[in-house]
C-alpha positions in Angstrom: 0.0 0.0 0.0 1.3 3.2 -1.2 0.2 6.7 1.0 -0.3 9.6 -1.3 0.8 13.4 -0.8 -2.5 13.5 -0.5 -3.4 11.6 2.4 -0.4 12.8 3.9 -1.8 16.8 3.7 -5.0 15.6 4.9 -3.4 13.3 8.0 -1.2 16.8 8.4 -4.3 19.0 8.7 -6.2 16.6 10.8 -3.3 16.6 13.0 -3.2 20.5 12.8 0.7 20.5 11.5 2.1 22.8 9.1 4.8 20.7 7.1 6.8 21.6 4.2 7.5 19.9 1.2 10.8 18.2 2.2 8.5 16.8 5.1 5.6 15.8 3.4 7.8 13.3 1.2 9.7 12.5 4.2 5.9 11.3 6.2 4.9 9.7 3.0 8.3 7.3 2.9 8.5 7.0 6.5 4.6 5.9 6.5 5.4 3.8 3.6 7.9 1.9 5.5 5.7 1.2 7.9 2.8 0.2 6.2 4.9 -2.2 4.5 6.1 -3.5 8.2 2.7 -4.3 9.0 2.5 -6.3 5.4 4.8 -8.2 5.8 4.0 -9.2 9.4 0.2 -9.5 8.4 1.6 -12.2 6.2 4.1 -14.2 8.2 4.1 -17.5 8.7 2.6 -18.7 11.5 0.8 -21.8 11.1 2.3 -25.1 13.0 3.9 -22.7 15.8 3.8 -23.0 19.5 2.1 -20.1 21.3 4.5 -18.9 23.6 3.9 -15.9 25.9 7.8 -15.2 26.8 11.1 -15.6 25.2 12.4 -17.6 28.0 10.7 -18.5 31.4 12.9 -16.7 33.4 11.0 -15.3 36.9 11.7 -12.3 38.8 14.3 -13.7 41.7 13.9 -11.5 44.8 16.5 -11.7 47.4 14.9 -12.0 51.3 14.8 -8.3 52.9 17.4 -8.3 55.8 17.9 -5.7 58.0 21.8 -5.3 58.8 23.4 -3.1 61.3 26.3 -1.2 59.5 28.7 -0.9 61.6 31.4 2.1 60.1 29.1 5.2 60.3 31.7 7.6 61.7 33.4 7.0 58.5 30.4 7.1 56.5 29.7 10.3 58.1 32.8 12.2 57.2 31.8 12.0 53.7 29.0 14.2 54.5 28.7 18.1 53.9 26.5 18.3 57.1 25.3 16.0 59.6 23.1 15.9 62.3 21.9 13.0 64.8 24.3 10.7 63.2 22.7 10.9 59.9 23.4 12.7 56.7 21.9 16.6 57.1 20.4 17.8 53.6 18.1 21.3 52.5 14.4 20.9 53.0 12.9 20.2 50.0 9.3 20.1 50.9 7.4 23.1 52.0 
């Protein structure tokens, strides 16, 4: 299926866009493509396939939440610009 300049000014106008010569030819190809895209997929062969859902069967693999004491905080600390309460001090961001 080939789009014409056409159908190209119309989908343009509908779409309320002002588009120049050099960009009308560039939609029309660009649409072309597309539309041939769809073709081609419209028309693969499919028949004798298993459905699959997934590439592979991989599952999500969550690690258990453990809470951990960490035990270096002075020196964590001294990377901060401020501190206070033996935690990193930063600007209020919420009003």
């Amino acid at each position: 299926m080939q789009v014409s300049k056409e159908e190209i000014l119309h989908i343009a106008n509908l779409a309320m866009l002002d588009l120049n010569e050099n960009e009308i030819e560039k939609y029309r190809e660009n649409l072309n493509d597309i539309l041939d895209f769809s073709e081609t997929i419209k028309n693969a062969h499919t028949e004798d396939l298993d459905v699959t859902i997934g590439a592979n069967e991989a599952k999500n693999i969550f690690r258990k939440d453990e809470v951990k004491k960490f035990e270096d905080t002075e020196s964590l600390l001294q990377n901060a610009p401020s501190q206070a309460q033996n935690m990193f001090k930063i600007p209020k961001v919420i009003q």
